[in-house]
N, C-alpha and C positions, 0 to 999 in steps of 0.2 A: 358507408361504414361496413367496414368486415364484419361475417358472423363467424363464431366457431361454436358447432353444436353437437359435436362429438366431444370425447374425452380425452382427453393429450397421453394417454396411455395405449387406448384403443382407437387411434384415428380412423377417420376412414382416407380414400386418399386424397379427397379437397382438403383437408386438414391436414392432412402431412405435409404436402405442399406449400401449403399457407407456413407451417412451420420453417420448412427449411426456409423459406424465401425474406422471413422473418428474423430467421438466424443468422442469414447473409446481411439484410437491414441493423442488423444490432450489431452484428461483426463490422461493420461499418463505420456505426457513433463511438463503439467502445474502443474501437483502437485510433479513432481522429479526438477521442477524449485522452487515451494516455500519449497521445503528441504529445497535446496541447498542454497539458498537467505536465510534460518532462521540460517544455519549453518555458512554463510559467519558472519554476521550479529555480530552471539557468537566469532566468531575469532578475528573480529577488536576490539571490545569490549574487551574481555581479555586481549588482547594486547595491546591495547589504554591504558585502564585504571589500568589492572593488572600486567603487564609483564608477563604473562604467555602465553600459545599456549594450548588451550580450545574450542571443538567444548561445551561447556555445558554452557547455559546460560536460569535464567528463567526470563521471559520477567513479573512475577507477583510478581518478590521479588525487594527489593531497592536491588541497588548493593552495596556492601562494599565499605568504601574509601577507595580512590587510596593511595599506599605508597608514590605517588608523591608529597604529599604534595598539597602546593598551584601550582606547576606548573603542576597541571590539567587546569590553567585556557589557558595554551598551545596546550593542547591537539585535540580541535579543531581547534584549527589555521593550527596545521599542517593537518589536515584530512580536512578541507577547502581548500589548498593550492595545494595539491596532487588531490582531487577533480574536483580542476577548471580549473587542464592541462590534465586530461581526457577528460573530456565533451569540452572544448575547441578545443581540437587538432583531434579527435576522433568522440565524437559523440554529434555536438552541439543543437539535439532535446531531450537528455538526463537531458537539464538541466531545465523543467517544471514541474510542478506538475505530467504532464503525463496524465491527463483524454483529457484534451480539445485536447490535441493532436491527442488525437484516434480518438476523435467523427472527427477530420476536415480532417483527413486521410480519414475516413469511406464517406465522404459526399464528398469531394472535390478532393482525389485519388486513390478511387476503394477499400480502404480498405488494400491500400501498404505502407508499414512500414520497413524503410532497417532495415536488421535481425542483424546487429551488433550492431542498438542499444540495444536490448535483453541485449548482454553482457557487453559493457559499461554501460548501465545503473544497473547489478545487482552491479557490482562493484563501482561503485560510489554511490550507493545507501547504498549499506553496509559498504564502509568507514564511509559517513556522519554519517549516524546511530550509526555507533562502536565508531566515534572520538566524540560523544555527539549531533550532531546536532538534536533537538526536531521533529524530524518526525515520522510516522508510516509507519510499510509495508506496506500498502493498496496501494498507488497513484503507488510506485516503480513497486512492484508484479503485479498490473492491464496492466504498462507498460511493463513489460516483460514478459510478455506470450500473451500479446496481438501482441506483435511482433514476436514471436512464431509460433503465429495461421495464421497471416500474412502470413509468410515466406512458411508457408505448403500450403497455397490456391496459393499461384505465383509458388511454385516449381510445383505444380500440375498442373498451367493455365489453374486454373478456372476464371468465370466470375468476377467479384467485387461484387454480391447478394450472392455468393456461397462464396469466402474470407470472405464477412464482417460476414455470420453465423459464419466460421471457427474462425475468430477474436475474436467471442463472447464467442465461446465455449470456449478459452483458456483462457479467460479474467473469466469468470466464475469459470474455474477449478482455477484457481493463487488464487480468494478472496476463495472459497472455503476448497481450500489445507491450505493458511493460517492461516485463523482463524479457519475449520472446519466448517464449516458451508453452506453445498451444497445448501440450500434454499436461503442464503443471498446471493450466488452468481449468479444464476441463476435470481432472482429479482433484484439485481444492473445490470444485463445486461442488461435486459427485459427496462429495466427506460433509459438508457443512450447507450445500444450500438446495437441495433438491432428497425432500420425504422419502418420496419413492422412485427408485429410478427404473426404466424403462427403455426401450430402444428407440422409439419415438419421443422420448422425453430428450433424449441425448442428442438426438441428430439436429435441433437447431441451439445446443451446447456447443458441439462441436465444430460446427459450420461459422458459428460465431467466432470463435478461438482461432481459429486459422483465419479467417477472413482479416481478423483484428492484427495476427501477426504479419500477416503480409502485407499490413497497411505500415507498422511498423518498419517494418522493415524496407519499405520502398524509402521511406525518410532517417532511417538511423543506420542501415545497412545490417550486414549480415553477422555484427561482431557480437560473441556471444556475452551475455553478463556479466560471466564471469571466468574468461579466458586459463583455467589452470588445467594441467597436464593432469593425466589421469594417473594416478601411483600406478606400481606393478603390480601392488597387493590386488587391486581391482581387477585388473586385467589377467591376473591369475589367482583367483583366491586359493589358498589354501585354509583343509584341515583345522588345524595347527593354529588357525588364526583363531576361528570363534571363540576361544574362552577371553582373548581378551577383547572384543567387540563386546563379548555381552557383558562384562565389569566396564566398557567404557559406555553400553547404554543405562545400566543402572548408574553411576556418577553422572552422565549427561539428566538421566531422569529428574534423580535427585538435584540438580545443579536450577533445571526447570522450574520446578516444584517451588524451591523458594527464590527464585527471583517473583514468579507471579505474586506471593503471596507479599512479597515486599515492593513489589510496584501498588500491590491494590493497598494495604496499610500506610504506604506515602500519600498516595491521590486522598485518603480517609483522612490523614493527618493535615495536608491541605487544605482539603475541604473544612474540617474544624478551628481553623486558624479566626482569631477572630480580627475584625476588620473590613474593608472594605472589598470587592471582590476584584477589582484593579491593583490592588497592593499584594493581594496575595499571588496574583500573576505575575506581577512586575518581581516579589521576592522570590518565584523560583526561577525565573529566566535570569537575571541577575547572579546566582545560583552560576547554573548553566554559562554565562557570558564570561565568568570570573575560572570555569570548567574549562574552557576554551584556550583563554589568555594561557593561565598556567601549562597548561599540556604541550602548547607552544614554544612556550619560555625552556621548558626541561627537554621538549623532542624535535623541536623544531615544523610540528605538524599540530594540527587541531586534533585529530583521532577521535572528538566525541562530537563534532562538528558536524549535523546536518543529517545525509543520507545514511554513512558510517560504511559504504561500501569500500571504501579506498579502505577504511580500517580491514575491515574483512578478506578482502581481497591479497593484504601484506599477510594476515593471518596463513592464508589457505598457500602463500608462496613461501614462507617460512623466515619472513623480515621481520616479525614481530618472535620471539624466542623468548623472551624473561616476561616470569611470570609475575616477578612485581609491577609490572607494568598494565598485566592483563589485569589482576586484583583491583590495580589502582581506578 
């Protein structure tokens, strides 16, 4: 068993080594984890809504409509239903969004995460996803390789300063391997999962990240997330511009501000329902299934279907324009 007896701040250089060699090991699971979670993902999905058995799925095209007809508006129900007896029975810290979880592991239990939620959570996470439920990989993949990186600091017993780097590294390598993007995951860790940063804290963060994208990348290629042209405003800012950036980040602010406050008052309204705890599942995917059909019916696309990147993607090219639409 490895020791590590210095401080993950002040290594000495067995310890920095150990680190990087570490962060190469974790840049390893974390992006053969966001594979695996992009391929679960295309499965439930084809099969959900196609009948068919398809690792292929592009998260920037609308999907075809289902041959089911209108009982797609079913489709979540059941992928809600089968949902709520895994994380229930199995692994009942599976069922949050997944960040606040880590930060209060990281702060309140050394940075320990039982390692089975990893795998209840990719699989619940990839039903939801494939049977339509409106979420993105990001919250899922942060939790599953953060429980990952977890599980390698306690098999190792290391300290909790040395777990929570390892925590971050993996958490890093997961948003990296996903989207591609090794800078954005090593700055979302830097923001949210790592007390105090450090140079030696960073370097098996960022070894992880890269390692992870170019595992990515040897299996998804080199196409970016999110393929859109860069305005000229960018490419030349002007002057001139910032007063209206900074009235469109106050509106963006404010626009923030209450959606969170009206996602946490629905999940509270939810959770108050009385009844069974299967019915109250089955009522809001149902919900959500009846969300789908109709958007369908009037656009000819699901738009609230799933990952939501095809929505965003028509967003940021300029195919979506009326804002009743957006409202709706």
């Amino acid at each position: 068993m490895f020791r590590y007896d210095g401080t993950v701040d002040h290594p000495a250089g067995r310890e920095l080594l150990l680190l990087a060699l570490l962060g190469a090991f974790t840049g390893v699971l974390a992006g053969g984890c966001a594979v695996i979670f992009r391929y679960m993902i295309a499965f439930f999905h084809n099969l959900a809504f196609c009948g068919t058995v398809s690792l292929h799925y592009d998260a920037l095209a609308h999907a075809d409509p289902s041959p089911w007809g209108v009982g797609i508006i079913l489709i979540p129900l059941a992928g809600a239903l089968l949902v709520a007896f895994l994380v229930r029975n199995f692994a009942p810290g599976a069922r949050s969004h997944g960040v606040p979880q880590i930060m209060y592991s990281i702060y309140y239990r050394e940075a320990k995460i039982h390692p089975v939620l990893a795998l209840i959570k990719s699989l619940s996470a990839s039903i939801s996803i494939g049977t339509g439920a409106s979420i993105g990989r990001e919250g899922p993949i942060i939790q599953i390789t953060a429980s990952v990186g977890s599980a390698i600091g306690g098999w190792l017993r290391f300290p909790g300063r040395v777990r929570t780097v390892l925590l971050a590294a993996a958490a890093a390598g997961g948003v990296a391997g996903s989207f591609d993007s090794p800078l954005g995951g090593v700055l979302f860790t830097i923001e949210l999962f790592l007390p105090a940063v450090s140079a030696a804290a960073l370097l098996p963060v960022s070894i992880a990240a890269v390692v992870a994208t170019l595992i990515s990348r040897s299996v998804f290629g080199t196409r970016p997330s999110l393929p859109v042209p860069i305005p000229e405003l960018l490419s030349d800012p002007l002057i001139s511009s910032l007063p209206s950036l900074v009235v469109l980040g106050l509106v963006v602010g404010v626009i923030s501000t209450l959606f969170i406050v009206a996602l946490c008052k629905t999940s509270k309204w939810f959770d108050s329902l009385s009844g069974n705890y299967y019915i109250r599942h089955a009522f809001g995917m149902v919900l959500v299934g009846a969300e789908i059909w109709f958007f369908l019916k009037l656009t000819g696309n699901y738009y609230v279907e799933g990952l939501g990147y095809s929505t965003i993607f028509d967003l940021l090219n300029g195919r979506i324009v009326t804002f009743g639409l957006l409202l709706l």
